[in-house]
VEXVOBA-845460 format. One record per residue (C-alpha): x, y, z; residue in one letter; residue number from 1. Coordinates in nm, 4 decimals. Layout:
ATOM         u         v         w  type  seq
ATOM         X         Y         Z     a  NUM
...
//
This chain:
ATOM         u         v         w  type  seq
ATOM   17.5152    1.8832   -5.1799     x    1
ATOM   17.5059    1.7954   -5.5569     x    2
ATOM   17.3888    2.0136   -5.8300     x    3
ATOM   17.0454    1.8558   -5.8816     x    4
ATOM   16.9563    1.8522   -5.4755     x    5
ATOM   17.1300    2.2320   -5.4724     x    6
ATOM   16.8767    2.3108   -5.8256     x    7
ATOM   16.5505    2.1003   -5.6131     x    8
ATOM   16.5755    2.3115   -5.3239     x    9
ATOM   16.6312    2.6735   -5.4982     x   10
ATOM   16.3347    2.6003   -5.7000     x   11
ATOM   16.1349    2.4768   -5.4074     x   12
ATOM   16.2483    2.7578   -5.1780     x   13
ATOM   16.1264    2.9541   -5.4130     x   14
ATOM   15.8001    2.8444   -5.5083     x   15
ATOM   15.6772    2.8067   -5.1125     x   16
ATOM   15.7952    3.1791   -5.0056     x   17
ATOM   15.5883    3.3346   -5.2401     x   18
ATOM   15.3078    3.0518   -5.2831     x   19
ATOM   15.0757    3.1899   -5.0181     x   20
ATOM   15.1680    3.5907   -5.1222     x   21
ATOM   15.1076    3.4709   -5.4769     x   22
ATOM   14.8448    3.7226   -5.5678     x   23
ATOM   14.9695    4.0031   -5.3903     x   24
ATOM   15.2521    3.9965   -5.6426     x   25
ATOM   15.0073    4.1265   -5.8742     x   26
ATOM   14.9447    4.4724   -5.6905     x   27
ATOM   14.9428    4.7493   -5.8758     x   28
ATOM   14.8808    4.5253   -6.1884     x   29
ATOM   14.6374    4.7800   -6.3774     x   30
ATOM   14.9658    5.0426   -6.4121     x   31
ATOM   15.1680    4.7061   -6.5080     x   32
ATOM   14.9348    4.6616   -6.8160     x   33
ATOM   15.0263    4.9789   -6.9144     x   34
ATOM   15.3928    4.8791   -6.9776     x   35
ATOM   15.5058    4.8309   -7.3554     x   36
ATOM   15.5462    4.4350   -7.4617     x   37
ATOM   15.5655    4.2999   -7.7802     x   38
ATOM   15.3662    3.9449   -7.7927     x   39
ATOM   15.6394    3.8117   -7.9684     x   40
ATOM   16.0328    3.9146   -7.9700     x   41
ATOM   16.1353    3.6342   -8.2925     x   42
ATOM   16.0903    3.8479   -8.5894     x   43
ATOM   16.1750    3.7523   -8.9606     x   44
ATOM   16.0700    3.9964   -9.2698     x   45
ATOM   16.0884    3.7051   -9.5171     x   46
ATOM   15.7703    3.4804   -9.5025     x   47
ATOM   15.8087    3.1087   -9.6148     x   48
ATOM   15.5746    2.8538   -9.6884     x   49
ATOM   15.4003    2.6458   -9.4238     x   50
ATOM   15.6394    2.3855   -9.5270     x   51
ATOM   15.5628    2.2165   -9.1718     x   52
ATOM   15.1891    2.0773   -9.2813     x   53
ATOM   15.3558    1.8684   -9.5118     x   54
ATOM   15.3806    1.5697   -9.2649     x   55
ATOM   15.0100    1.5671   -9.1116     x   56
ATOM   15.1409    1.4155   -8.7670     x   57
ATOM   15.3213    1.7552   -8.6927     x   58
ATOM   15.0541    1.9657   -8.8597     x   59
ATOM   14.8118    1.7810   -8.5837     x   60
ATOM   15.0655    1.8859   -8.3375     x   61
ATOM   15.0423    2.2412   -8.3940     x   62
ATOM   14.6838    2.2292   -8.4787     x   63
ATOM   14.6071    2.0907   -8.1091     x   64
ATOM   14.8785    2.2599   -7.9020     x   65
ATOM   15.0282    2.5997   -8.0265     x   66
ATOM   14.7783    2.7689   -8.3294     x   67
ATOM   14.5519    3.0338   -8.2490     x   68
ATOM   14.2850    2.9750   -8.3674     x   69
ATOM   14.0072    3.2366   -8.2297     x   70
ATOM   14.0414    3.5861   -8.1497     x   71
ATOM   13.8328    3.7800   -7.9416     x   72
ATOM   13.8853    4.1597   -8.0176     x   73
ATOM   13.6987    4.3261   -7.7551     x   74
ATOM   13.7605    4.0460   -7.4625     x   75
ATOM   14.0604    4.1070   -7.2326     x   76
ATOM   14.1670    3.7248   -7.3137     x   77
ATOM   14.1769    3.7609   -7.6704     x   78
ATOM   14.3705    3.5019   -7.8525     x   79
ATOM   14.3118    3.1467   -7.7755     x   80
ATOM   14.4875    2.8216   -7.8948     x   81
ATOM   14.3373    2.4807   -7.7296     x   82
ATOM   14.4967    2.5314   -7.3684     x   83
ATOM   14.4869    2.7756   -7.0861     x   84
ATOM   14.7217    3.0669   -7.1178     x   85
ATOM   14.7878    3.3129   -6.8457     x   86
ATOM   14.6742    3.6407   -6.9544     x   87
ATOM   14.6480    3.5236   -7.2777     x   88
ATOM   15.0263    3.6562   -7.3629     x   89
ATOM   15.1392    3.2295   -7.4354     x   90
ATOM   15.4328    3.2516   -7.2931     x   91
ATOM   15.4918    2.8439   -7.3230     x   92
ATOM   15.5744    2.6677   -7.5787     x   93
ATOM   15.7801    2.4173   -7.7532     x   94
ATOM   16.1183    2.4133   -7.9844     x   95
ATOM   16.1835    2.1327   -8.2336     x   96
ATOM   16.5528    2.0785   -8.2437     x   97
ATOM   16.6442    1.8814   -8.5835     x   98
ATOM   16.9364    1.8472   -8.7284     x   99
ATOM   17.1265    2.0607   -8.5259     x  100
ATOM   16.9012    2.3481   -8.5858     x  101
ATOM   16.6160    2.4499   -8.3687     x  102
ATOM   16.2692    2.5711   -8.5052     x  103
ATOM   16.0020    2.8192   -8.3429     x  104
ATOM   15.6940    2.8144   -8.4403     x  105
ATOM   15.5617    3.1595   -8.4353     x  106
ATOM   15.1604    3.2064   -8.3171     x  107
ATOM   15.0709    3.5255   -8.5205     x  108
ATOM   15.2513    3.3829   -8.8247     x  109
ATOM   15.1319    3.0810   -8.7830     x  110
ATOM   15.4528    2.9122   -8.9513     x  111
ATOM   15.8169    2.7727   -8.7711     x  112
ATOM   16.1177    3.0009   -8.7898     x  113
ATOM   16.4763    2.8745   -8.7223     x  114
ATOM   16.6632    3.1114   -8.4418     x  115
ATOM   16.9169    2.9166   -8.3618     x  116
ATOM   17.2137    2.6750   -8.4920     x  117
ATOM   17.3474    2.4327   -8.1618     x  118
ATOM   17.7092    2.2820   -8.2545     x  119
ATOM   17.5994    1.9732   -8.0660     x  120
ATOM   17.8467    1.7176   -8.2287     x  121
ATOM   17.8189    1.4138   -8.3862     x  122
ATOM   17.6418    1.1887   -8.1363     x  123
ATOM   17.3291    1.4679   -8.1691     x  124
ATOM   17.3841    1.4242   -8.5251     x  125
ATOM   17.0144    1.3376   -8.7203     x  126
ATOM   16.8619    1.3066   -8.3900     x  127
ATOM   16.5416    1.4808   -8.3303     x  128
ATOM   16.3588    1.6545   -7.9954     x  129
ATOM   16.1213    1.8330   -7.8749     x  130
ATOM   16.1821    2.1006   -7.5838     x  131
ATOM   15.9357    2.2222   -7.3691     x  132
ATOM   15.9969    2.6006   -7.2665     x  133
ATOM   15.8169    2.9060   -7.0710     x  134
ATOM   15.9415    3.2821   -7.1805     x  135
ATOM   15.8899    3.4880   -6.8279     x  136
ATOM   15.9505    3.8183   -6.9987     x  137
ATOM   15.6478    3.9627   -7.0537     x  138
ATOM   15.3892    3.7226   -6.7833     x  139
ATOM   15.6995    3.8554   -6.5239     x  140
ATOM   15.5142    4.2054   -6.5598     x  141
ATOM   15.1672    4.0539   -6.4406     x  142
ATOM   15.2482    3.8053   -6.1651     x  143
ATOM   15.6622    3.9163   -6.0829     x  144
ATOM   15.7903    3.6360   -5.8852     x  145
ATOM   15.4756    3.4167   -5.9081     x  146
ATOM   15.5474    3.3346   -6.2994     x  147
ATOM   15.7661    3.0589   -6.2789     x  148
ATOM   15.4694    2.8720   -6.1111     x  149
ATOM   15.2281    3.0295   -6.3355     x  150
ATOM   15.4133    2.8817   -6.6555     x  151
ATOM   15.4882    2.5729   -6.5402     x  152
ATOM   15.1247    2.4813   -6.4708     x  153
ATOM   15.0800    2.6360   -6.8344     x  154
ATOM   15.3522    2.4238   -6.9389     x  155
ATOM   15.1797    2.1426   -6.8599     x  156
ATOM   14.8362    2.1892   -7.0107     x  157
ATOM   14.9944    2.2192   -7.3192     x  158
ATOM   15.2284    1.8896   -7.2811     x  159
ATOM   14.9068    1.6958   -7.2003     x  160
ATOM   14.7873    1.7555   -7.5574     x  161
ATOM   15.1238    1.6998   -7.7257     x  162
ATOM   15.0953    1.3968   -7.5544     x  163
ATOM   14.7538    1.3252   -7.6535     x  164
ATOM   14.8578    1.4244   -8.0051     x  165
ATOM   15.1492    1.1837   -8.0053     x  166
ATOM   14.9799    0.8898   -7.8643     x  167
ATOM   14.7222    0.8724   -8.0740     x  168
ATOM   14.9187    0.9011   -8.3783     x  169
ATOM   15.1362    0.5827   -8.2088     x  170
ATOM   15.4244    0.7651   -8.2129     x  171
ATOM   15.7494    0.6383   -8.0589     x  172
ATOM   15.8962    0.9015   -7.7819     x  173
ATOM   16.0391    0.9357   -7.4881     x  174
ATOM   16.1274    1.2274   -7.1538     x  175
ATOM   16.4978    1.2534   -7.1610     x  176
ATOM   16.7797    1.5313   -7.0172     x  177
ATOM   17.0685    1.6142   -7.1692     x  178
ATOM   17.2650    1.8667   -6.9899     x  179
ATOM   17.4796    1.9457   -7.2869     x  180
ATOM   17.1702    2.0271   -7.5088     x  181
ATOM   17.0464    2.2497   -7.2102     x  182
ATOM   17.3334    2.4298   -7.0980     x  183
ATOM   17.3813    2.4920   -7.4971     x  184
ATOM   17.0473    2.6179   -7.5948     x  185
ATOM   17.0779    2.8087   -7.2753     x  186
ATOM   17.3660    3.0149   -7.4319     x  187
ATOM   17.1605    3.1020   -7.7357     x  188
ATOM   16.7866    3.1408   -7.6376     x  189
ATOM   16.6944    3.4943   -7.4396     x  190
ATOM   16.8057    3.4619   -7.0767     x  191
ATOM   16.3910    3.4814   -6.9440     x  192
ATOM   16.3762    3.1403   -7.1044     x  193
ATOM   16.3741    2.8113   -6.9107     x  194
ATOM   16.3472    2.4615   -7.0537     x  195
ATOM   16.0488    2.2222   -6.8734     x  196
ATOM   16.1016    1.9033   -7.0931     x  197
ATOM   16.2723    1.6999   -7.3305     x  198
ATOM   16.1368    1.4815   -7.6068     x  199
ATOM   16.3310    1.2603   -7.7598     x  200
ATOM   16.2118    1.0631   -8.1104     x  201
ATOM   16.3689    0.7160   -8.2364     x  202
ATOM   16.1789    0.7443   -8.5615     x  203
ATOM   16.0050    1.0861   -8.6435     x  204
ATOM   15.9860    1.2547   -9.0053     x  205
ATOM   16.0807    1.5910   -8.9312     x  206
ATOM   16.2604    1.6368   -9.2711     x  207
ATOM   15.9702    1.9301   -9.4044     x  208
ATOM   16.1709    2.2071   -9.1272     x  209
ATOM   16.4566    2.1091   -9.3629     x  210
ATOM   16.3317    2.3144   -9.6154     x  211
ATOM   16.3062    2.6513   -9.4000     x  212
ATOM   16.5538    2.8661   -9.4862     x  213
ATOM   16.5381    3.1745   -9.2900     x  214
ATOM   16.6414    3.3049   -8.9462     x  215
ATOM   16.4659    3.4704   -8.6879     x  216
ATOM   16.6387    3.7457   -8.3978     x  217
ATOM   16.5292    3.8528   -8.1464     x  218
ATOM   16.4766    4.1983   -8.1086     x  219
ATOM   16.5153    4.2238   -7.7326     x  220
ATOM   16.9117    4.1474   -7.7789     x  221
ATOM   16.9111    3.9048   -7.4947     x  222
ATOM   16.8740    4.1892   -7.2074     x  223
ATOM   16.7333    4.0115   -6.8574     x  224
ATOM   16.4884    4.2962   -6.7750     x  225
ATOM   16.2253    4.2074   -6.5534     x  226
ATOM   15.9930    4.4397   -6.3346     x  227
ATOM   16.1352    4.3378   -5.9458     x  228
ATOM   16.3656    4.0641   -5.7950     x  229
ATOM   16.5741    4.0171   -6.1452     x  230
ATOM   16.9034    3.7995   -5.9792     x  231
ATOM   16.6863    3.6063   -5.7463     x  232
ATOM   16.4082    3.5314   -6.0605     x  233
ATOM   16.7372    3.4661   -6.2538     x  234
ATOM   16.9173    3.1729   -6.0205     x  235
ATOM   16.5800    2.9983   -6.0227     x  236
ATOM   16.5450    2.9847   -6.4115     x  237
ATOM   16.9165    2.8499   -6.4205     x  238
ATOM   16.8312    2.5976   -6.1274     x  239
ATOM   16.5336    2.4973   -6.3293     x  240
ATOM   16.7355    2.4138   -6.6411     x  241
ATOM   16.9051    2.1776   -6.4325     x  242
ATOM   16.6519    1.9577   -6.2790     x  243
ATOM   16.5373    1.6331   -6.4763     x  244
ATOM   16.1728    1.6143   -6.6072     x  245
ATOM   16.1047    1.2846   -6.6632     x  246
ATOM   15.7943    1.1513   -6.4790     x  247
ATOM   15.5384    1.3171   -6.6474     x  248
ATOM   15.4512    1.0824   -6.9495     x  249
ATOM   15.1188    1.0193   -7.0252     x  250
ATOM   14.9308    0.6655   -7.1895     x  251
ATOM   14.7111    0.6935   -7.4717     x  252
ATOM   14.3631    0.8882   -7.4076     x  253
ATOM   14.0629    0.7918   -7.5160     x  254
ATOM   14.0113    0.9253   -7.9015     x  255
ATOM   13.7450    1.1632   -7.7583     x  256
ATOM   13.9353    1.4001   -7.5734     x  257
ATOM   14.1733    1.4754   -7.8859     x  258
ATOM   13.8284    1.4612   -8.1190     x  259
ATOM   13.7153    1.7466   -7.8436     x  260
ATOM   14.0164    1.9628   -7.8357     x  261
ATOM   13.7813    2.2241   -8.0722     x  262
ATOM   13.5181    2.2524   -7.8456     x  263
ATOM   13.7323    2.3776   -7.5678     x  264
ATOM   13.6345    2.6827   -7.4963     x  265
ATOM   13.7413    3.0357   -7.2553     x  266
ATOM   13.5695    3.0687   -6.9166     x  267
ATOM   13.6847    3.3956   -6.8450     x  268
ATOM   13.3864    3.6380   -6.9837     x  269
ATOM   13.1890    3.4571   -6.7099     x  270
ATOM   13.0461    3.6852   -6.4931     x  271
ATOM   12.7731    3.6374   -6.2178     x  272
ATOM   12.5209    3.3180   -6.2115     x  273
ATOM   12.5193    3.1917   -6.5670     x  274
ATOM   12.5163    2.8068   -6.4040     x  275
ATOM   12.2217    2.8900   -6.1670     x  276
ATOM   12.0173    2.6710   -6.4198     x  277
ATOM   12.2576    2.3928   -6.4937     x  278
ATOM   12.2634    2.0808   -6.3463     x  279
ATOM   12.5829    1.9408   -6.4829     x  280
ATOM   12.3875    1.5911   -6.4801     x  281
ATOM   12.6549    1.4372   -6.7467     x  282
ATOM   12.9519    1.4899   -6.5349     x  283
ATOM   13.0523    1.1540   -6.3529     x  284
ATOM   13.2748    1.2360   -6.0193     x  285
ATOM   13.3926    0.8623   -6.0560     x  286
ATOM   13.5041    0.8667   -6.4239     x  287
ATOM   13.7000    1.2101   -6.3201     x  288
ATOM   13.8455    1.0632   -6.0446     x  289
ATOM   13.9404    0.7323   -6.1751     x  290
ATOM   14.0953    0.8795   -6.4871     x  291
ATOM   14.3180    1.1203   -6.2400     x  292
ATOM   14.4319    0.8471   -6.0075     x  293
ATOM   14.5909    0.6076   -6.2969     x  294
ATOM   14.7152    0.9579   -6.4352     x  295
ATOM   14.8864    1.0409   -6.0738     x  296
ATOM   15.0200    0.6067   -6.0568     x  297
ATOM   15.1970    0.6574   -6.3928     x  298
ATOM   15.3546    0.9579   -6.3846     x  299
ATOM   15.4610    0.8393   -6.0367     x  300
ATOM   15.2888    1.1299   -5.8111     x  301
ATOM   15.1423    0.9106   -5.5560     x  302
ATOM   15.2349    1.0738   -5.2325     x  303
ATOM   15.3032    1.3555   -5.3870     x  304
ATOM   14.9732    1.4932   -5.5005     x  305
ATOM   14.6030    1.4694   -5.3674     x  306
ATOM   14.2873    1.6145   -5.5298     x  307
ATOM   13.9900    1.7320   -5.3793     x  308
ATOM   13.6305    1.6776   -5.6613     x  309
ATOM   13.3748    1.9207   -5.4782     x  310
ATOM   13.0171    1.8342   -5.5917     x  311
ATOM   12.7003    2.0532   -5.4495     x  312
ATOM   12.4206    1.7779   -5.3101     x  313
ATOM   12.1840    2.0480   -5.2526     x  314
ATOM   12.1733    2.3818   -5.1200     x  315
ATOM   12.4850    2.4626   -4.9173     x  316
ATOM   12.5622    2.1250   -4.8978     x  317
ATOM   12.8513    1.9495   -5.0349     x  318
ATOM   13.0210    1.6337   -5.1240     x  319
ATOM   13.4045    1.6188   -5.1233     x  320
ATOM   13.5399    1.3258   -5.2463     x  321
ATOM   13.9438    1.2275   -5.2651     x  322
ATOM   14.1855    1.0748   -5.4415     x  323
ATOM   14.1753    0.7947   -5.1931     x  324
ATOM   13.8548    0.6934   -5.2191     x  325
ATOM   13.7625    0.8920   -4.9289     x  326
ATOM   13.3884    1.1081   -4.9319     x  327
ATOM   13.2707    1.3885   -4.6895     x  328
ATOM   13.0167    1.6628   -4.6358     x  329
ATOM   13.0154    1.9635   -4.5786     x  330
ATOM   12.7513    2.2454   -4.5415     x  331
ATOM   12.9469    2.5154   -4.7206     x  332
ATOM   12.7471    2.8756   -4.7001     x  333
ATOM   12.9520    3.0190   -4.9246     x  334
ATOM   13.1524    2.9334   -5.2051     x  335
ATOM   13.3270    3.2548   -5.2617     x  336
ATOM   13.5339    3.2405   -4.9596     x  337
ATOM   13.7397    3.0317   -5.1576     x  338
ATOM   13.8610    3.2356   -5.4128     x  339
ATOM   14.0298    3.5566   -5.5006     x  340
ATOM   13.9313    3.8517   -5.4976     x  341
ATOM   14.0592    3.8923   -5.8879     x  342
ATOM   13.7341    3.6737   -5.8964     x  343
ATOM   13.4380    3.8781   -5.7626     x  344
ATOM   13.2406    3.9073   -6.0878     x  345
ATOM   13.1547    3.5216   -6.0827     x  346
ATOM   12.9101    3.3506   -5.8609     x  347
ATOM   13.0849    3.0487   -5.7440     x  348
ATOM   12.7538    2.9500   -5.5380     x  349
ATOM   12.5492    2.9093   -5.8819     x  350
ATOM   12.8068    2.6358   -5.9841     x  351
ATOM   12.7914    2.2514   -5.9037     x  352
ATOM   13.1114    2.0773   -5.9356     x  353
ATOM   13.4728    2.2432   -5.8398     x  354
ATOM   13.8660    2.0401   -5.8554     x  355
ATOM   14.1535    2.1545   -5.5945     x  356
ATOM   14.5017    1.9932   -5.6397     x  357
ATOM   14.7064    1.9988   -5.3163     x  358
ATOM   15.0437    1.8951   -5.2610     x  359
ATOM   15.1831    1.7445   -4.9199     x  360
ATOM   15.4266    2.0055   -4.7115     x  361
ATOM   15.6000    1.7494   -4.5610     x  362
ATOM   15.7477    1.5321   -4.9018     x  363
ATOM   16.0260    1.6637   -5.0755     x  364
ATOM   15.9527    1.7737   -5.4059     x  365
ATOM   16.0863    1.8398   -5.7228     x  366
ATOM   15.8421    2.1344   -5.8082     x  367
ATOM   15.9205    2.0949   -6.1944     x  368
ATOM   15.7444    1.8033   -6.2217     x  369
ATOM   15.5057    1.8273   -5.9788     x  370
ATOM   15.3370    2.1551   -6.1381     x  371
ATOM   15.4079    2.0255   -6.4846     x  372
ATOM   15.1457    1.7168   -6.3669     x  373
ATOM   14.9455    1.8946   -6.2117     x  374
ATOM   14.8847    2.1243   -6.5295     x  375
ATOM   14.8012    1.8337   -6.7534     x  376
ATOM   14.5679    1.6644   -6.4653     x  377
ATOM   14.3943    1.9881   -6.4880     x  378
ATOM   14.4218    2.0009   -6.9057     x  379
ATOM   14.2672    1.6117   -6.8840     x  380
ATOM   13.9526    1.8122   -6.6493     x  381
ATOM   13.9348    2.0578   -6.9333     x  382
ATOM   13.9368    1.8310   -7.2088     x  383
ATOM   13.6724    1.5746   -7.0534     x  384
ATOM   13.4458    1.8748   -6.9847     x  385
ATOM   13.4443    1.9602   -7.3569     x  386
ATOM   13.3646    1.5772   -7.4464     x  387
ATOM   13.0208    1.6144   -7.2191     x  388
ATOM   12.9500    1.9704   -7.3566     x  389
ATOM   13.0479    2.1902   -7.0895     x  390
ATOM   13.3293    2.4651   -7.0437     x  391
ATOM   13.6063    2.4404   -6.7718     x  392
ATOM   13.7972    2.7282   -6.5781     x  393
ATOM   14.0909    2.6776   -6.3837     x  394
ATOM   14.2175    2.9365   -6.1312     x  395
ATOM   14.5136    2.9978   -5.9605     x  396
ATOM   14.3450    3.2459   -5.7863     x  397
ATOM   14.2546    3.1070   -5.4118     x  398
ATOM   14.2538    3.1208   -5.0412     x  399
ATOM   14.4466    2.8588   -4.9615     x  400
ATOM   14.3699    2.9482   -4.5667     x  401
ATOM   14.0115    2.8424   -4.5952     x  402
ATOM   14.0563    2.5813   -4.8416     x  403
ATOM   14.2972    2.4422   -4.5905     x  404
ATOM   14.0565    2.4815   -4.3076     x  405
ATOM   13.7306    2.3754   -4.4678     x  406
ATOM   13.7740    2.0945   -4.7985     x  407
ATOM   14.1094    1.9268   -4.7417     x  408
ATOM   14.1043    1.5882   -4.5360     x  409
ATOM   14.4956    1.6996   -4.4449     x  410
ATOM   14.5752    2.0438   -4.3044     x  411
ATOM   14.9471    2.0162   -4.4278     x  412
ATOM   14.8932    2.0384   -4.7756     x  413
ATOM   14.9854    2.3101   -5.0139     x  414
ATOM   14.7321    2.4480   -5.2744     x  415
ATOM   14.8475    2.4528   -5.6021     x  416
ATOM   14.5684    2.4646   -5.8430     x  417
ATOM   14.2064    2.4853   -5.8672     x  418
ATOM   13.9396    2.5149   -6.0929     x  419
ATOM   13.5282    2.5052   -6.2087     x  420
ATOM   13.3294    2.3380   -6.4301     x  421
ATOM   13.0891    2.5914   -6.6421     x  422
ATOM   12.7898    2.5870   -6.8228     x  423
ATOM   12.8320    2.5869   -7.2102     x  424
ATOM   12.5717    2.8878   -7.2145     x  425
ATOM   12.8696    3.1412   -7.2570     x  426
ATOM   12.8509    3.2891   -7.5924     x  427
ATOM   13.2001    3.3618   -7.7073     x  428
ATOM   13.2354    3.6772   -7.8604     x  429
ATOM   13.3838    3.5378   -8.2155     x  430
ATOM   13.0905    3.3336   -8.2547     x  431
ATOM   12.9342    3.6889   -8.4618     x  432
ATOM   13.2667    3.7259   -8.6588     x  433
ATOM   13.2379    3.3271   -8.8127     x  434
//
């Protein structure tokens, strides 16, 4: 067995024995909160100047993928940036690696720091990437085994507006995988790191990080400490590290989803019927699923990945349309069944159009990619729903058993992701500090 087919089938072993326990993971979560975290471990007492928003394509990067730029003080989601975290806590991200030096940008400073220096030699010499990476340490403490998932998906709603970003900007770039530059940063970044993607740029000004000067440490020393299953959760980060990402680039988007990115907005103070009065009439099920199947052809998850668009006809009836072209109804007398119970606050009957990403059990997959699509699928949802003034929620929180049973054409199928399209009438709560 070679090292990638050995890495593919830790990580998928992994992902499928706790997939349908996912939730129950999160037991006990309330005295979990309780545990001390620090939002983030990088810390530098020298500030710099945002030396970065000298070259406006980068600023635009940051500006659309990893600034905060609302905070809610009395919400339990409080800081948001322009894509889904879980819990808030934004445990993905991405490094810039120029020049042999690698640059974090820091959320709460809102400025890079360099933490590292990567002896790469001279064929990595004036070459420039971006790496894609997910920090388990503190979303370990929420969801234990089930954050590897959890970031990925995160992962990838953040990639589909880096993409968006870059594209737009025509910038020259391209999904690569060194294993030298992995197994490298791997000896210098905190061991709850993992690495999702690599960027590589022919012809990218990056010279502005030149002129940061300072390092960052982290304060947690580079101790592994995690809440349960710490060596198992530890050969599945270093099996991840070795697994290629490299089907999962995106074509330009139309001009309106990156001109929307601002009016994405949090779902998650939602709570009973606010949709009972909505009738969602700008949402087109064909434009959704038309966009999602040439997204699926080019980032070559045909086979691989099936969605499910779920639009109410009337009461308790329901349309269910698939990726193949396929339509069916179903008298449905209750939406809730479908969902956690993390969820009971929300009416799920009072809304008109829900997504559900499914995977075939019998394909072999290579879950890194798979969940990294799947997240920016879902980040394309979110970003369309802005453009025709609604919100968008996705959960991971769902019965697969009666999903299985009642919406899916195919009963082997794994559920991987899901999520609901909201009415806009949810008042954020920073809209009274602006």
């Amino acid at each position: 067995m070679t090292n990638l087919t050995h890495s593919l089938s830790v990580l998928e072993s992994y992902i499928e024995l706790f997939l349908d326990e996912r939730y129950m993971n999160t037991s006990g979560k309330q005295n979990v909160i309780l545990t001390p975290f620090n939002k983030n471990y990088f810390k530098c007492n020298i500030s710099e100047e945002k030396y970065y928003t000298e070259n406006l394509v980068l600023k635009e990067m940051i500006e659309n993928t990893l600034e905060i730029y609302r905070i809610d003080f009395l919400s339990y989601y409080q800081d948001h940036n322009y894509s889904p975290s879980v819990r808030s806590l934004h445990s993905s991200g991405f490094l810039i690696l120029h020049d042999e030096l690698v640059y974090y940008f820091d959320i709460y400073e809102s400025n890079f720091r360099i933490i590292a220096h990567l002896n790469l030699g001279i064929e990595y010499k004036n070459k420039s990437f971006i790496i894609g990476f997910s920090d388990i340490y503190n979303v370990h403490r929420f969801y234990k085994s089930f954050s590897v998932m959890a970031t990925l998906l995160e992962n990838g709603h953040l990639l589909f507006n880096l993409q968006t970003v870059l594209n737009s900007n025509r910038i020259d770039y391209s999904f690569c995988y060194s294993k030298k530059l992995v197994d490298m940063l791997s000896e210098v970044m905190p061991a709850t790191f993992y690495f999702s993607y690599i960027i590589s740029f022919s012809n990218f000004d990056f010279s502005p990080l030149e002129k940061y000067k300072e390092f960052a440490y982290d304060i947690r020393n580079n101790q592994f400490q995690l809440l349960s299953m710490e060596r198992d959760t530890q050969r599945v980060l270093n099996a991840l590290n070795k697994i290629p990402t490299k089907s999962i680039k995106i074509s330009e988007n139309d001009n309106i989803l990156l001109n929307n990115f601002k009016n994405l907005g949090s779902g998650h103070n939602v709570i009973g019927n606010w949709n009972l009065d909505e009738n969602f009439d700008s949402i087109s099920i064909k434009e959704v699923r038309n966009k999602l199947n040439l997204m699926i052809k080019e980032t070559q998850s045909k086979h691989l990945i099936n969605f499910y668009l779920l639009e109410e006809e009337s009461s308790n009836r329901y349309k269910v349309y698939s990726n193949n072209g396929e339509c069916q109804i179903l008298e449905l007398d209750d939406v809730n069944k479908y969902f956690n119970d993390s969820s009971k606050n929300i009416d799920f009957n009072t809304m008109k159009y829900f997504v559900f990403f499914t995977s075939t059990v019998k394909n072999n997959h290579n879950y890194k990619e798979l969940l990294l699509n799947i997240g920016q699928y879902m980040q394309y949802i979110y970003a369309y729903s802005s453009s025709k003034g609604y919100k968008f929620r996705p959960f991971k929180s769902h019965n697969d058993e009666m999903i299985l049973k009642d919406i899916t054409f195919n009963k082997d199928e794994l559920v991987l992701y899901s999520g609901v399209f909201l009415s806009d009438e949810i008042i954020q709560l920073s809209t009274f500090s602006d």
